[in-house]
C-alpha positions as a Markdown table, in Angstrom:
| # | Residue | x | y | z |
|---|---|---|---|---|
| 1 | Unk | 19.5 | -18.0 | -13.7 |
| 2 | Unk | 22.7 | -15.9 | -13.2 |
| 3 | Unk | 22.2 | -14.6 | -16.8 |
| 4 | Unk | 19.2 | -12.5 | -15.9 |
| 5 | Unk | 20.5 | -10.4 | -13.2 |
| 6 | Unk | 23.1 | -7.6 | -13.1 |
| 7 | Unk | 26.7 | -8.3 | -11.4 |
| 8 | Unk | 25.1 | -5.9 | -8.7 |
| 9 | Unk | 21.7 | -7.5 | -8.4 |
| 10 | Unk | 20.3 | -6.7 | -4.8 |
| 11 | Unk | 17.4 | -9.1 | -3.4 |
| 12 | Unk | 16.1 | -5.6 | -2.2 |
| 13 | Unk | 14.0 | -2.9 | -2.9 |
| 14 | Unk | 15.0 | -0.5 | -5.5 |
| 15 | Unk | 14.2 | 2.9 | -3.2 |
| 16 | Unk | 16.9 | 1.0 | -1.0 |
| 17 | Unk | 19.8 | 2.4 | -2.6 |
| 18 | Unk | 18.3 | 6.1 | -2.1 |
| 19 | Unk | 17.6 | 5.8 | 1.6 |
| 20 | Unk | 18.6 | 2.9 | 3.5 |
| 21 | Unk | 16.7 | 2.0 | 6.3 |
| 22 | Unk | 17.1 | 3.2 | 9.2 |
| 23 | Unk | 17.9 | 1.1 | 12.7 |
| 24 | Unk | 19.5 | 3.8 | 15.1 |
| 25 | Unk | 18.5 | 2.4 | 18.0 |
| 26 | Unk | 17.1 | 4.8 | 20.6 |
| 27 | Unk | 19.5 | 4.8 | 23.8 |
| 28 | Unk | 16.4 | 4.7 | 26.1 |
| 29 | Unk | 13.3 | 3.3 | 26.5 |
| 30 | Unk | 10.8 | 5.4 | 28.5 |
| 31 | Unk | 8.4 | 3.4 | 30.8 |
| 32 | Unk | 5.9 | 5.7 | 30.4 |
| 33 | Unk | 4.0 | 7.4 | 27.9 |
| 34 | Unk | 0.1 | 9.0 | 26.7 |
| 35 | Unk | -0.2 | 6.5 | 23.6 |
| 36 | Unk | 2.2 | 3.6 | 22.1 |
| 37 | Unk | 2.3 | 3.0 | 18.3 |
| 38 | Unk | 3.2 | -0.3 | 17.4 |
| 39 | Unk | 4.7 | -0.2 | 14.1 |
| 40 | Unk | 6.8 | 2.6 | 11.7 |
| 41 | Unk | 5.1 | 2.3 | 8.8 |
| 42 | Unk | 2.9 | 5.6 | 7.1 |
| 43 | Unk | -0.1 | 4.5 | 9.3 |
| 44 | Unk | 1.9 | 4.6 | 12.9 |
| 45 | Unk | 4.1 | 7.1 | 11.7 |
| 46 | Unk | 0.9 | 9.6 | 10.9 |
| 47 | Unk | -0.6 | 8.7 | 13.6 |
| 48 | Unk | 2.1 | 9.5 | 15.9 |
| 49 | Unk | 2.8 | 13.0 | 13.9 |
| 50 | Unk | -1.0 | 13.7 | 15.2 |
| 51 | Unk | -0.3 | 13.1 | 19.0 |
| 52 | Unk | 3.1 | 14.6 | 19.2 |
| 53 | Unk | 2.3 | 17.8 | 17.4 |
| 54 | Unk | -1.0 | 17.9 | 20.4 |
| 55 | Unk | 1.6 | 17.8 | 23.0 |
| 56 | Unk | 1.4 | 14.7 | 24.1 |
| 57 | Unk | 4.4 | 11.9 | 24.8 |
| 58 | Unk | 4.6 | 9.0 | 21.8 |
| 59 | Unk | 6.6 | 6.1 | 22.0 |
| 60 | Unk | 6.8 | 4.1 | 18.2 |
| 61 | Unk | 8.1 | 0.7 | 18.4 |
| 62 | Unk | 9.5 | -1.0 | 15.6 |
| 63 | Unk | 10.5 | -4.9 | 15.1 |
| 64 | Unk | 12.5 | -4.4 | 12.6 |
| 65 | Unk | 14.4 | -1.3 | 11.0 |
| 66 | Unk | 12.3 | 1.3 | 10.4 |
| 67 | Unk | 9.8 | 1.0 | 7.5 |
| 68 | Unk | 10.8 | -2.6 | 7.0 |
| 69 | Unk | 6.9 | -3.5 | 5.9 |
| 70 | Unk | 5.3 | -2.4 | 2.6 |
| 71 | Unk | 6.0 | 1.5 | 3.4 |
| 72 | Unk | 9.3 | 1.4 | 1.7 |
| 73 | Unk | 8.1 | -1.6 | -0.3 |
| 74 | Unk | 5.6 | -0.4 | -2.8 |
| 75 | Unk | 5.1 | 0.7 | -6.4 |
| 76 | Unk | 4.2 | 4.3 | -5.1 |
| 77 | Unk | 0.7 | 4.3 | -6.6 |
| 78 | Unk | -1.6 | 6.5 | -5.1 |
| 79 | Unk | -5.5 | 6.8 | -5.9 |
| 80 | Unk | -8.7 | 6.4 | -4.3 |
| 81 | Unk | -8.1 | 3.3 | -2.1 |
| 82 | Unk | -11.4 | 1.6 | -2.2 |
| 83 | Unk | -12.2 | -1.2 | -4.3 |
| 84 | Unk | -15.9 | -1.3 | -3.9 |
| 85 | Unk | -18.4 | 0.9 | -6.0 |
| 86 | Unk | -21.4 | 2.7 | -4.5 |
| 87 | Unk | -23.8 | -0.1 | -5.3 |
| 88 | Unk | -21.7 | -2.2 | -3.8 |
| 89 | Unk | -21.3 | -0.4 | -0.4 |
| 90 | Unk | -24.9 | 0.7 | -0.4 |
| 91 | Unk | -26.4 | -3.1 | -0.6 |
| 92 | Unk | -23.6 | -4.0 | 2.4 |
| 93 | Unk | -23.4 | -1.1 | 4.5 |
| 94 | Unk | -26.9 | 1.4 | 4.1 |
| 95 | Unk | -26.7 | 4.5 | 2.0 |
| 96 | Unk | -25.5 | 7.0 | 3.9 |
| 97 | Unk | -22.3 | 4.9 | 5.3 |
| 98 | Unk | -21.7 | 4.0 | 1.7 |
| 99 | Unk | -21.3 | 7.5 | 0.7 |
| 100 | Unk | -19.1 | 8.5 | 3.7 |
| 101 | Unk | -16.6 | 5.4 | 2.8 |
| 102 | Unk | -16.2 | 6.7 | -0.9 |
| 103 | Unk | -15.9 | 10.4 | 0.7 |
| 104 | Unk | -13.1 | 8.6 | 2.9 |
| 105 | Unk | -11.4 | 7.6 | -0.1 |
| 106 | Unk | -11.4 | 10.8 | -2.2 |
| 107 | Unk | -9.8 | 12.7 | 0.9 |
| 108 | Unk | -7.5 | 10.0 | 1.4 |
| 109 | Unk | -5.9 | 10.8 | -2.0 |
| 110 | Unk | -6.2 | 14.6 | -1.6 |
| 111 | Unk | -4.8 | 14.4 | 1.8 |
| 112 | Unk | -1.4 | 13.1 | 0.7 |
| 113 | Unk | -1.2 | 15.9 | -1.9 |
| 114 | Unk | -2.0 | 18.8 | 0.5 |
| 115 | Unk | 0.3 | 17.0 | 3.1 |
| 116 | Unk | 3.5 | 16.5 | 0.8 |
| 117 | Unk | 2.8 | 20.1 | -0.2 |
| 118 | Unk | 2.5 | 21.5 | 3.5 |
| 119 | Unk | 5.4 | 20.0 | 4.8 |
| 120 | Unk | 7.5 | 20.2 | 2.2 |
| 121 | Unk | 8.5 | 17.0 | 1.7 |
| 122 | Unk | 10.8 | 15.9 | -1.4 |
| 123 | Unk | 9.6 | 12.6 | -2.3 |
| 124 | Unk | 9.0 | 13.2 | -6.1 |
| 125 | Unk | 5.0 | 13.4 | -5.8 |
| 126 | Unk | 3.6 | 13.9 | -9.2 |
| 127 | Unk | 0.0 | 13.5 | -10.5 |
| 128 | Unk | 1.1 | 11.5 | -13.5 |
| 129 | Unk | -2.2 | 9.8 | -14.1 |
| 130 | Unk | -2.5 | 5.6 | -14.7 |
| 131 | Unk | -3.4 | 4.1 | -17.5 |
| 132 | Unk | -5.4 | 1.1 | -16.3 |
| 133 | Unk | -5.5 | -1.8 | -19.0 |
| 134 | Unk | -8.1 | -4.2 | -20.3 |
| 135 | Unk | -6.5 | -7.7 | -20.3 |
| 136 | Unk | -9.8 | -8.9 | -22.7 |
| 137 | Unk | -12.6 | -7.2 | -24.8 |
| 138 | Unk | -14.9 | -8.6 | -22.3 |
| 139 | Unk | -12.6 | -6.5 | -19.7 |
| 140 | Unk | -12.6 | -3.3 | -21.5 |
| 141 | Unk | -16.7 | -3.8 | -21.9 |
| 142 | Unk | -16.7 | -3.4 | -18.2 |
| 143 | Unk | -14.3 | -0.6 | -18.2 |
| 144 | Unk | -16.3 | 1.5 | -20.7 |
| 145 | Unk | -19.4 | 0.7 | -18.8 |
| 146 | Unk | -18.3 | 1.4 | -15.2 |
| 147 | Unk | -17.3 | 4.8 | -16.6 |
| 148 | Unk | -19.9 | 5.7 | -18.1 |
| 149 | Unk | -22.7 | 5.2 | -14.7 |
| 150 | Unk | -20.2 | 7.2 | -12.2 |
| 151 | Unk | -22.0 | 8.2 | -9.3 |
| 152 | Unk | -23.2 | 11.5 | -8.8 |
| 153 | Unk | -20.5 | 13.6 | -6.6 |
| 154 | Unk | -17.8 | 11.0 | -6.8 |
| 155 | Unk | -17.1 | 11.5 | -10.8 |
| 156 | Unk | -13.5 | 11.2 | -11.8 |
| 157 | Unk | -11.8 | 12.6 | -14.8 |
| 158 | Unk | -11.4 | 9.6 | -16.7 |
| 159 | Unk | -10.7 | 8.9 | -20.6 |
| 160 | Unk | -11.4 | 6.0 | -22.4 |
| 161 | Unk | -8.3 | 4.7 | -24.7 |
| 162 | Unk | -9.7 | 2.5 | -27.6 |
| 163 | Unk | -7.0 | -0.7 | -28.9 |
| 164 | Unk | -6.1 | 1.6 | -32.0 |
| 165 | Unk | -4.9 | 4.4 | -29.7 |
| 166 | Unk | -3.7 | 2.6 | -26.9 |
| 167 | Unk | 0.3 | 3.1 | -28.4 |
| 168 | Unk | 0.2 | 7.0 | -27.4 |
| 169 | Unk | -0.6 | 5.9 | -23.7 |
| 170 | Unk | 1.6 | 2.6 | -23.9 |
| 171 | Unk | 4.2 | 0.9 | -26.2 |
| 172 | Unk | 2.3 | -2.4 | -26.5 |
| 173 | Unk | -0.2 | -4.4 | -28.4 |
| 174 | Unk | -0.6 | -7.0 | -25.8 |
| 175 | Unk | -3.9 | -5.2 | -23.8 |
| 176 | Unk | -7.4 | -4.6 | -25.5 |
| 177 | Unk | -7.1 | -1.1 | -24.9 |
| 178 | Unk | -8.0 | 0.9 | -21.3 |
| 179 | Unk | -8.8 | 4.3 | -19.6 |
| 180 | Unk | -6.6 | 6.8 | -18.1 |
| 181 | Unk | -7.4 | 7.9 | -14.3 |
| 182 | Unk | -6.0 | 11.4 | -14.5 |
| 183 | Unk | -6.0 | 12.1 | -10.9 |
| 184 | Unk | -3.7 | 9.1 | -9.5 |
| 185 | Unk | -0.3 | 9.8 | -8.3 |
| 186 | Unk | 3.1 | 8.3 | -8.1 |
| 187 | Unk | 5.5 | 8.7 | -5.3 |
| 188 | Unk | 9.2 | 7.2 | -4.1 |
| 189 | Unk | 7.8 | 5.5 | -1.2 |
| 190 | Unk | 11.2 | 5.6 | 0.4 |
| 191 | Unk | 12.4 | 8.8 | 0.8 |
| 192 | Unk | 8.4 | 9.3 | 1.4 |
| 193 | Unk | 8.8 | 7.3 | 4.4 |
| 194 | Unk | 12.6 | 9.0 | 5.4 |
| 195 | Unk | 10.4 | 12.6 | 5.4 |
| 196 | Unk | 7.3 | 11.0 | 7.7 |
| 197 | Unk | 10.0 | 9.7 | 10.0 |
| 198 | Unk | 12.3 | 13.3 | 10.1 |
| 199 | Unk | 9.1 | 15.2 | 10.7 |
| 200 | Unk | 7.8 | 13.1 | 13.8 |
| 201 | Unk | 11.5 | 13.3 | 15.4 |
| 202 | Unk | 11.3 | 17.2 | 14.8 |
| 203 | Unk | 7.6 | 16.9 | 16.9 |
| 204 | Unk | 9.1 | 14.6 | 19.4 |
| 205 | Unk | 8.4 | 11.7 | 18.8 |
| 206 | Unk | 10.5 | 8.9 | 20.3 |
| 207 | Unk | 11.4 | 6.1 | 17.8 |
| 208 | Unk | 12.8 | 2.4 | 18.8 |
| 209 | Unk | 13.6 | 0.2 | 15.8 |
| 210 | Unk | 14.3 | -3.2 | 16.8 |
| 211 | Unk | 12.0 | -3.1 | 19.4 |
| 212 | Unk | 9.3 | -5.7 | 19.4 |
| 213 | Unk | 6.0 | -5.2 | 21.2 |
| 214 | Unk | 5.9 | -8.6 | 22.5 |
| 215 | Unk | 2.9 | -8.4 | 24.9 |
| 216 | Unk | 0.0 | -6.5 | 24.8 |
| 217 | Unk | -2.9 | -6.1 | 28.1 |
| 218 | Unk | -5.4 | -3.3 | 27.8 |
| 219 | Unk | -8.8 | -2.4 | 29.6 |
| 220 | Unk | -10.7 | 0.8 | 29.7 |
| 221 | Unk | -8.5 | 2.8 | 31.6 |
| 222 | Unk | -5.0 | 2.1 | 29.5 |
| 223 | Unk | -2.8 | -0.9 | 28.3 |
| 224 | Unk | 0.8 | -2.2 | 29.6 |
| 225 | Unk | 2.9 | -2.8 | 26.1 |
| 226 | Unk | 6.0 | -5.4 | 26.9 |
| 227 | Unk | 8.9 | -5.6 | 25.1 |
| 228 | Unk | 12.6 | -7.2 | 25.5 |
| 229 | Unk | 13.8 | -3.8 | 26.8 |
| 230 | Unk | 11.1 | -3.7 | 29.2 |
| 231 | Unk | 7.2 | -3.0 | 29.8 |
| 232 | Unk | 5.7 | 0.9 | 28.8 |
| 233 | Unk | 2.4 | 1.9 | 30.7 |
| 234 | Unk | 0.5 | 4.1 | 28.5 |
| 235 | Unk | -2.8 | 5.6 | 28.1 |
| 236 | Unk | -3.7 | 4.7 | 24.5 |
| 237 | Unk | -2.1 | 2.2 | 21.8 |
| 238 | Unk | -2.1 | 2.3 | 18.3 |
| 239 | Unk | -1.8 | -0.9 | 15.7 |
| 240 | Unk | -0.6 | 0.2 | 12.7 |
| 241 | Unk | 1.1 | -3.6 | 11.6 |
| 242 | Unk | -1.3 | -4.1 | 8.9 |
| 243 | Unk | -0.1 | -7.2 | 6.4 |
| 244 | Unk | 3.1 | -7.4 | 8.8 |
| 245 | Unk | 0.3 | -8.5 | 11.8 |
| 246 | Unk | 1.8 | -11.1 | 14.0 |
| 247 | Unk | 0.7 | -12.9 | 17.6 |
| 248 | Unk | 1.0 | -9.8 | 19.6 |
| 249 | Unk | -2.9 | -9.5 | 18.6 |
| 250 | Unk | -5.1 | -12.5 | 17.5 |
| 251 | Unk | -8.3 | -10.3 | 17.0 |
| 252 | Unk | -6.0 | -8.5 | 14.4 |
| 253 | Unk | -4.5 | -11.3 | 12.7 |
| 254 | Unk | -7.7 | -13.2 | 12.1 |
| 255 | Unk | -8.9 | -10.3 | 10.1 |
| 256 | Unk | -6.1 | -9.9 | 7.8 |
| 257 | Unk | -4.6 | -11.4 | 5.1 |
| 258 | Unk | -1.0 | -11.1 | 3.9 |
| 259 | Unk | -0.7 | -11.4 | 0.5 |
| 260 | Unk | 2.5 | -11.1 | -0.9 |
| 261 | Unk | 3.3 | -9.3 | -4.1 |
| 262 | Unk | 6.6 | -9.0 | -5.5 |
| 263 | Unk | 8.4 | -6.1 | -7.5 |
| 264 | Unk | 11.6 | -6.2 | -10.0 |
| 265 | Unk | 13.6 | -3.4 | -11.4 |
| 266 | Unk | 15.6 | -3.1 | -14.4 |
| 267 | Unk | 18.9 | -2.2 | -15.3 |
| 268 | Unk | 19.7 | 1.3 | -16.3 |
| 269 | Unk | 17.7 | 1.3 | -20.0 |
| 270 | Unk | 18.1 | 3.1 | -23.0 |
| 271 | Unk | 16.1 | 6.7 | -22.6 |
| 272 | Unk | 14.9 | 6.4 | -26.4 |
| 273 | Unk | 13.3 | 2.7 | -25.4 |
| 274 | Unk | 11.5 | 4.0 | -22.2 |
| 275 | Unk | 10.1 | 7.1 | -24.3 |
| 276 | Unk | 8.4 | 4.3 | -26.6 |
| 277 | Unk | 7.0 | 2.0 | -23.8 |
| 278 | Unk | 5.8 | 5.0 | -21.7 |
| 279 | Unk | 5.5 | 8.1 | -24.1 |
| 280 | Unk | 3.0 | 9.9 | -21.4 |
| 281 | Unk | 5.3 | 8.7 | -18.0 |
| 282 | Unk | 2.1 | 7.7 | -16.9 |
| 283 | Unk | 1.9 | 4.7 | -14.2 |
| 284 | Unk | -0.2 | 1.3 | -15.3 |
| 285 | Unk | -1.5 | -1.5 | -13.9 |
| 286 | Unk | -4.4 | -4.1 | -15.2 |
| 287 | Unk | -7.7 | -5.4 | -14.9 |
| 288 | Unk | -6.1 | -9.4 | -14.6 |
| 289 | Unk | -8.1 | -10.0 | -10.9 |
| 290 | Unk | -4.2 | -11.3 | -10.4 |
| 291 | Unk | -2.9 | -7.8 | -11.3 |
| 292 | Unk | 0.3 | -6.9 | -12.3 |
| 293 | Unk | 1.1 | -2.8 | -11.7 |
| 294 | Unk | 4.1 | -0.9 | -13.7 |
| 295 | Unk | 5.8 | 2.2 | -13.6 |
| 296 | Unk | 9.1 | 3.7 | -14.7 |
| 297 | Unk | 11.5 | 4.9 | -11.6 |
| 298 | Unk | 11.2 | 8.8 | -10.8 |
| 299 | Unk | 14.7 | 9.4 | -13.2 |
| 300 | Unk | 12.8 | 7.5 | -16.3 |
| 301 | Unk | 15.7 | 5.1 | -15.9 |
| 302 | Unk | 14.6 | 1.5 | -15.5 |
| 303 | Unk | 11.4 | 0.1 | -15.1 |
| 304 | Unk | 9.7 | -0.8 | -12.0 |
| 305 | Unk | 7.6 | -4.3 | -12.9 |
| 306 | Unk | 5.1 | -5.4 | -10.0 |
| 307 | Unk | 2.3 | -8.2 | -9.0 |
| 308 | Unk | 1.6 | -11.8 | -8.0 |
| 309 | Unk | 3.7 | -14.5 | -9.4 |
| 310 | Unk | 2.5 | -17.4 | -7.8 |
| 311 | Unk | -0.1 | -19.2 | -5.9 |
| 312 | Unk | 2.2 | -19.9 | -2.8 |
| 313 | Unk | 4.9 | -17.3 | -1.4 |
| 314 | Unk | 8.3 | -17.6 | -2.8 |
| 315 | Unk | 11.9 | -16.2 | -2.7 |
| 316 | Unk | 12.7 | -13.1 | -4.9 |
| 317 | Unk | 14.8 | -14.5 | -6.8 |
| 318 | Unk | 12.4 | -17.2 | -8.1 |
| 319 | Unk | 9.9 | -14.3 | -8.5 |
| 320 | Unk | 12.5 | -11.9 | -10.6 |
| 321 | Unk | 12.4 | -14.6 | -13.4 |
| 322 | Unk | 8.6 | -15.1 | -13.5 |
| 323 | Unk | 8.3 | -11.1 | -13.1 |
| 324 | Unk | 10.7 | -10.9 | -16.3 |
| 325 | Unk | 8.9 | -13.1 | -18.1 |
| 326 | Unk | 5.5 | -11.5 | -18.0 |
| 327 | Unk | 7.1 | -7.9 | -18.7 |
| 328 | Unk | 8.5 | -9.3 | -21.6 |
| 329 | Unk | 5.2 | -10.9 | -22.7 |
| 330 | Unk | 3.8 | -7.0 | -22.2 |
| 331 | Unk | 7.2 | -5.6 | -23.7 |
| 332 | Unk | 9.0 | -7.8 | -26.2 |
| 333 | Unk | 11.9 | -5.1 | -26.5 |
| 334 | Unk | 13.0 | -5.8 | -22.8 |
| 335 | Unk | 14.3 | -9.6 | -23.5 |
| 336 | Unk | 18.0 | -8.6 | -23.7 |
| 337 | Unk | 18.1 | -6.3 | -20.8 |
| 338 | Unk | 18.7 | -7.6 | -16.9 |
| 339 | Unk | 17.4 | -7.5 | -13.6 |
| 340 | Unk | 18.8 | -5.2 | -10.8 |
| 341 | Unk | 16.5 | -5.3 | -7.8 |
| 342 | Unk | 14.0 | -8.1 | -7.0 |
| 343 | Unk | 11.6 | -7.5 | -3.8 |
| 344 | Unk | 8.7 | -8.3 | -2.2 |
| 345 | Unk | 6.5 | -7.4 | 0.6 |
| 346 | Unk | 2.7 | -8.3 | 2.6 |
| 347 | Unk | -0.1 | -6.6 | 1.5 |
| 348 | Unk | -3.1 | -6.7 | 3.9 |
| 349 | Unk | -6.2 | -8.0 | 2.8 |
| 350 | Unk | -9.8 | -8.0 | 4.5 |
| 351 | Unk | -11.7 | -10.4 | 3.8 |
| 352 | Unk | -14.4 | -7.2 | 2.3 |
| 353 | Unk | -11.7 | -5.9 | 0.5 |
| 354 | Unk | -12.4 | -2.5 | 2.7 |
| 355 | Unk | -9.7 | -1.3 | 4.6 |
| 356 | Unk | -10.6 | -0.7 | 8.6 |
| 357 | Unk | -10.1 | 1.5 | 12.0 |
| 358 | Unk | -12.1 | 1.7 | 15.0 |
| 359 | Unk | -11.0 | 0.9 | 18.9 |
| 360 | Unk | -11.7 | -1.4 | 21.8 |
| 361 | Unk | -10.7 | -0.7 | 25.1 |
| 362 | Unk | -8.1 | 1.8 | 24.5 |
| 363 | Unk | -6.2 | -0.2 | 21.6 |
| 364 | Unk | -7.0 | 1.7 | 18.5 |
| 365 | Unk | -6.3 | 0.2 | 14.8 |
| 366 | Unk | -6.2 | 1.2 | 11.4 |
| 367 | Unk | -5.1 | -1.5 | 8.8 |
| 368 | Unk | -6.6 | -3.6 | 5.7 |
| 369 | Unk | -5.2 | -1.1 | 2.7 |
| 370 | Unk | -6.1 | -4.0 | 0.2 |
| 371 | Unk | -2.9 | -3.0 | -2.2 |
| 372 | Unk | -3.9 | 0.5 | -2.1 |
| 373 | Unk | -2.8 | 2.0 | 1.2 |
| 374 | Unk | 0.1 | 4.5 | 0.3 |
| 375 | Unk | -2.7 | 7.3 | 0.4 |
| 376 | Unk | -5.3 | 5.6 | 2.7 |
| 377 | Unk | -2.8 | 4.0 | 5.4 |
| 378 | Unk | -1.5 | 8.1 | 5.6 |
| 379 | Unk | -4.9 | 9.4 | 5.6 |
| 380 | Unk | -6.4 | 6.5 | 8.3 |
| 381 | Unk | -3.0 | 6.7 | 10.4 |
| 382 | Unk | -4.0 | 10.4 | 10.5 |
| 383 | Unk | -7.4 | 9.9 | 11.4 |
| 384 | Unk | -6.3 | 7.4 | 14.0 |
| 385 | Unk | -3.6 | 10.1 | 16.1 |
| 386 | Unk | -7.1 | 12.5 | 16.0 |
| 387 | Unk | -9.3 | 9.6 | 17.0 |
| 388 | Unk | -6.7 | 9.0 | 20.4 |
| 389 | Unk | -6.5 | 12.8 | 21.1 |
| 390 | Unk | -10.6 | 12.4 | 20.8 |
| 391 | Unk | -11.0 | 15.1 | 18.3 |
| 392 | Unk | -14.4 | 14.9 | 16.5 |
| 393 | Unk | -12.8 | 14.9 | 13.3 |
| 394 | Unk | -10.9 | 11.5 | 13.7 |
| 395 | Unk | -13.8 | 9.9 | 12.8 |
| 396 | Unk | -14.5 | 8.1 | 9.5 |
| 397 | Unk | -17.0 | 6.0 | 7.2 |
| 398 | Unk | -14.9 | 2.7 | 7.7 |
| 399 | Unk | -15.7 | 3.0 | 11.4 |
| 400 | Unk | -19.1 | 2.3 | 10.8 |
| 401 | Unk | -18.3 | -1.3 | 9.0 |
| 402 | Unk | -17.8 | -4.3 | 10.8 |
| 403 | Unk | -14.5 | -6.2 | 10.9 |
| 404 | Unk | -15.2 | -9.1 | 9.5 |
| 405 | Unk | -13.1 | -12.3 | 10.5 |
| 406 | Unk | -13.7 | -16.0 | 8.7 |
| 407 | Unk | -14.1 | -19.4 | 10.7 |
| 408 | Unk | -11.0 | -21.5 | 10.8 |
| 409 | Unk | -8.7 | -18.5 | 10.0 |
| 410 | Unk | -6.2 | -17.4 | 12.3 |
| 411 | Unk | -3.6 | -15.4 | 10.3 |
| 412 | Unk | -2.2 | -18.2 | 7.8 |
| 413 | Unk | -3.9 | -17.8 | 4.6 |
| 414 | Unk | -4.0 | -21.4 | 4.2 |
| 415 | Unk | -6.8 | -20.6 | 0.9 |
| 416 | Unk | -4.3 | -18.6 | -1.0 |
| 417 | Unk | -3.5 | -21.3 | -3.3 |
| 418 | Unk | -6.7 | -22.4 | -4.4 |
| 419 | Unk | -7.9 | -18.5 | -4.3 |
| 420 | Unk | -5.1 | -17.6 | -6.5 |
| 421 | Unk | -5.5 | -20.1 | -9.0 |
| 422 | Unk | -9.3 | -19.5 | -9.8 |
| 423 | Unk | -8.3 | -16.1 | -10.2 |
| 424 | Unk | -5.8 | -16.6 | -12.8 |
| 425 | Unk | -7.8 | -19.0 | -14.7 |
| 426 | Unk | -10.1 | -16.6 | -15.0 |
| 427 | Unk | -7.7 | -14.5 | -16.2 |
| 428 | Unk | -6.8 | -16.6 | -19.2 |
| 429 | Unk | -10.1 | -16.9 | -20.2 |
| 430 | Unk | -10.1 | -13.6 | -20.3 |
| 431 | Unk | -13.1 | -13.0 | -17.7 |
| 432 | Unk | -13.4 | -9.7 | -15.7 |
């Protein structure tokens, strides 16, 4: 396989190289403190920015190096962040929460704009627009359909790309055409991540990479979080672990699903060759149910290939080659080029495909992003830090939804397999 990768290949994320992660390590621990977020990720860190900047005392603790999870692992998509339709949400959840959830999600993604833009924070943000493809006729059907009945208020600016035009969105025969979602956006998700965790140092927050919360006991009045450099008392805790949920909280873990997905990057390519394959820069992803999402890296020097490779998790390596073969499938003119980065990281899925916050006791959550949580998990993780100082705008939509668990789950999506597989059948018939 050696033939595939680059004589630099890293079994790492591409936004890596940019900003490594950072694992400073806090000289001390306080035992005190108003609220505790467990884990550094754009939820936790948000949150925390909240509190701090309120004048209260925030401890973040960190397993791993900061941003270890799918914060620094992502494609850097940004859009709406929920998966259901009004219809959908209305029949499940009553009329007026429905409308409230979809509200949710059009601030989520005009929150993230107004933020980078506030703060100032160089991340290359762009609205580039995605150009979302139809894997089948059957699948562009749908597409032309769905928008076409838009629901009132929540309309996007959306344009329909017949087959025979599809080359001026995307170098390729290989979809059935698509639609372009003008208002998406595209981010580095590392140096995003390096700017969330600057600004909440500036407030005052106190960070603590490799610092495990190891055990968690919370009533009414507060919680006791322990960890191997000692217990904290605090007055309010935030989980922001999300696909990266381990033991610390079984009611947590039974309620999501880590799914992983896997990302490769190119070599450096010709500029001339990524003008053809992406002549509007815009991001793209799929309507395959096992989607695969695609971008090309901030400089418009390599390509940036994402999705799920197999039914079962696997190593990166494994992954690059089945990655590389798929792109090439979509782009013929990439089979002589190599592989420089080959990642993955765990999405969190709910088993209603919404994502979730809420409290109980004083142990406040916000996690479930579904793939989509660049935008959502910063919007929620703010919602959360205004939820703990009990400001009446904390609250959400997704509050109002039940957290659905599943019987004989317990954090080891032992259904994957079998989940995946359908799924991918159904793609090859080409079924939406």
């Amino acid at each position: 396989m050696a033939e595939f990768f680059t004589k630099d290949f890293r079994a790492a994320p591409y936004w890596w190289d940019r900003y490594p992660l950072d694992d400073r390590t806090a000289p001390d621990l306080p035992n005190r403190s108003d609220a505790v977020v467990i884990g550094s990720g754009y939820t936790g860190l948000h949150a925390a920015l909240q509190i701090a900047r309120a004048g209260r005392s925030v401890i973040v603790l960190e397993r791993d190096a900061l941003g270890q999870g799918c914060s620094t692992r992502n494609g850097g998509q940004i859009s709406i962040s929920i998966k259901s339709d009004l219809k959908e949400l209305t029949v499940k959840h009553g009329a007026d929460t429905a409308r409230r959830i979809l509200q949710d999600g059009h601030a989520s993604r005009a929150y993230i704009e107004e933020f980078v833009k506030t703060e100032g924070l160089d991340c290359d943000f762009r609205t580039s627009g995605r150009f979302h493809a139809a894997h089948s006729a059957a699948a562009f059907r749908d597409l032309r359909a769905t928008i076409e009945n838009q629901p009132k208020e929540f309309e996007r600016q959306i344009t329909l790309i017949p087959r025979t035009e599809q080359r001026r969105e995307l170098g390729t025969d290989f979809y059935h055409g698509g639609a372009v979602y003008h208002d998406v956006a595209e981010i580095d998700p590392g140096r995003y991540h390096a700017g969330l965790i600057a600004l909440c140092r500036k407030a005052g927050v106190s960070i603590h990479p490799k610092t495990p919360a190891t055990l968690l006991d919370s009533d009414h009045k507060g919680a006791t979080v322990t960890t191997p450099r000692g217990p904290i008392k605090t007055r309010d805790v935030v989980i922001a672990t999300n696909g990266y949920s381990g033991d610390l909280s079984p009611w947590h873990r039974r309620r999501i699903i880590p799914i992983g997905s896997y990302i490769i990057a190119t070599e450096v390519l010709p500029s001339d060759l990524i003008d053809g394959l992406f002549p509007t820069g815009r991001l793209v992803s799929d309507s395959r149910r096992v989607v695969y999402y695609y971008r090309t890296s901030p400089d418009r020097r390599r390509i940036l290939f994402g999705g799920r490779v197999s039914a079962g998790e696997t190593d990166t390596r494994a992954s690059a080659r089945r990655l590389r073969d798929e792109m090439i499938r979509i782009f013929p003119e990439l089979a002589g080029y190599q592989i420089s980065h080959s990642w993955m990281g765990f999405v969190g899925y709910t088993f209603d495909t919404l994502p979730h916050m809420g409290r109980q006791d004083r142990v406040h959550h916000a996690m479930g992003y579904c793939g989509a949580g660049v935008g959502m998990a910063s919007y929620l993780g703010m919602k959360t830090g205004l939820a703990v100082l009990g400001d009446p705008e904390g609250t959400t939509g997704l509050e109002k939804t039940a957290f659905p668990p599943r019987p004989l789950y317990n954090g080891k999506p032992w259904f994957l397999p079998a989940a995946v597989e359908y799924y991918r059948l159904r793609d090859r018939l080409g079924l939406s």
